[in-house]
N, C-alpha and C positions, 0 to 999 in steps of 0.2 A: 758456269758452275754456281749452284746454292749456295749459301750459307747454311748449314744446321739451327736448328730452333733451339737446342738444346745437346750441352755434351757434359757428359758424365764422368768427373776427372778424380783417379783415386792421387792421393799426397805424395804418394810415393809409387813416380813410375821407372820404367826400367831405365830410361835414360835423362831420367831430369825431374820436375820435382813439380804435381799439379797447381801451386799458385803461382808459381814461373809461367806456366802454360797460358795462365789464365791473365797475367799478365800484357802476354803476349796477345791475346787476344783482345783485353781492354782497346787494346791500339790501333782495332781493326774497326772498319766504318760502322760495322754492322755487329757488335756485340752477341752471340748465344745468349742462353738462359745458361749460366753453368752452375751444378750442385757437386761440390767437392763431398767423395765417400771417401773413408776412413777406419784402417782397425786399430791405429796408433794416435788415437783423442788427444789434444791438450786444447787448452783454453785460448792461448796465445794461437796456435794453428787456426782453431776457428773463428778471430778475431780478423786475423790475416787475410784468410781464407773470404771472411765477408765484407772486411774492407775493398780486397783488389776484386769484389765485384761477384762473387757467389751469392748464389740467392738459399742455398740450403746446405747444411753440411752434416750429414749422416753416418749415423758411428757404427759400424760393421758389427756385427750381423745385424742387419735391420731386413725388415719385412718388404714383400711386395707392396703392398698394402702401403706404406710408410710411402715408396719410391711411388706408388700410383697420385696417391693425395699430392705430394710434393707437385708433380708433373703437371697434375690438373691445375692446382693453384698456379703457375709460375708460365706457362706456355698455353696459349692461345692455338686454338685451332684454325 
Protein backbone atom coordinates (compact mmCIF):
# COMPACT_ATOMS: atom_id res chain seq x y z
CA UNK A 1 0.00 0.00 0.00
CA UNK A 2 1.02 3.84 -0.78
CA UNK A 3 1.44 6.40 1.38
CA UNK A 4 -0.81 9.67 0.26
CA UNK A 5 1.26 12.75 -0.92
CA UNK A 6 -1.09 14.79 0.65
CA UNK A 7 -4.30 14.65 3.15
CA UNK A 8 -6.44 17.34 3.72
CA UNK A 9 -7.51 17.36 7.62
CA UNK A 10 -10.43 19.69 8.59
CA UNK A 11 -9.71 20.55 12.98
CA UNK A 12 -12.78 19.23 13.85
CA UNK A 13 -13.59 15.76 12.73
CA UNK A 14 -16.29 13.54 13.66
CA UNK A 15 -14.26 11.34 15.89
CA UNK A 16 -11.10 13.17 17.01
CA UNK A 17 -9.56 16.24 16.29
CA UNK A 18 -7.23 16.94 12.79
CA UNK A 19 -3.89 17.97 14.80
CA UNK A 20 -4.27 14.72 16.79
CA UNK A 21 -4.42 13.03 13.35
CA UNK A 22 -1.53 14.69 12.27
CA UNK A 23 0.08 13.92 15.09
CA UNK A 24 -0.26 10.66 14.54
CA UNK A 25 1.09 10.82 11.45
CA UNK A 26 4.41 12.77 12.28
CA UNK A 27 5.28 9.20 13.79
CA UNK A 28 4.87 7.58 10.54
CA UNK A 29 8.22 6.83 8.23
CA UNK A 30 7.04 8.51 5.52
CA UNK A 31 5.22 11.85 6.56
CA UNK A 32 2.00 13.37 3.90
CA UNK A 33 2.10 17.01 2.91
CA UNK A 34 -0.80 17.82 5.47
CA UNK A 35 -2.87 21.42 5.05
CA UNK A 36 -5.16 21.66 8.07
CA UNK A 37 -8.98 23.43 6.70
CA UNK A 38 -10.90 25.16 9.05
CA UNK A 39 -14.22 27.30 9.76
CA UNK A 40 -13.45 27.77 13.55
CA UNK A 41 -9.70 30.17 12.95
CA UNK A 42 -7.80 31.00 16.00
CA UNK A 43 -4.35 31.77 16.13
CA UNK A 44 -3.21 29.32 18.72
CA UNK A 45 -4.90 26.45 16.27
CA UNK A 46 -2.90 27.52 13.52
CA UNK A 47 0.21 27.68 15.48
CA UNK A 48 -0.41 24.17 16.70
CA UNK A 49 -1.61 23.23 13.59
CA UNK A 50 1.98 24.29 12.01
CA UNK A 51 4.08 23.21 14.60
CA UNK A 52 2.86 19.36 14.64
CA UNK A 53 3.79 19.56 10.99
CA UNK A 54 1.02 21.40 8.51
CA UNK A 55 2.39 23.09 5.75
CA UNK A 56 -0.86 25.21 5.28
CA UNK A 57 -3.92 26.04 7.08
CA UNK A 58 -6.89 27.42 5.44
CA UNK A 59 -9.78 29.41 6.80
CA UNK A 60 -13.24 28.15 5.24
CA UNK A 61 -14.62 29.26 2.79
CA UNK A 62 -11.62 29.49 0.74
CA UNK A 63 -11.27 29.28 -2.96
CA UNK A 64 -10.27 26.53 -5.43
CA UNK A 65 -7.78 28.49 -6.54
CA UNK A 66 -6.35 29.11 -2.74
CA UNK A 67 -6.46 24.83 -2.42
CA UNK A 68 -4.78 24.58 -6.21
CA UNK A 69 -1.71 27.20 -5.48
CA UNK A 70 -1.34 25.50 -1.88
CA UNK A 71 -1.16 21.95 -3.66
CA UNK A 72 1.30 23.08 -6.32
CA UNK A 73 3.58 24.73 -3.95
CA UNK A 74 3.80 21.87 -1.31
CA UNK A 75 3.56 18.36 -3.34
CA UNK A 76 5.70 17.44 -6.09
CA UNK A 77 4.72 15.43 -8.78
Amino acid sequence: MTSPAVILLDLRLHDGDGIEFLRVCKKSTKMPVGIIITAYATRERSVTSMTEGAVAYLVKPFGSEKLKKDLRKYVTA
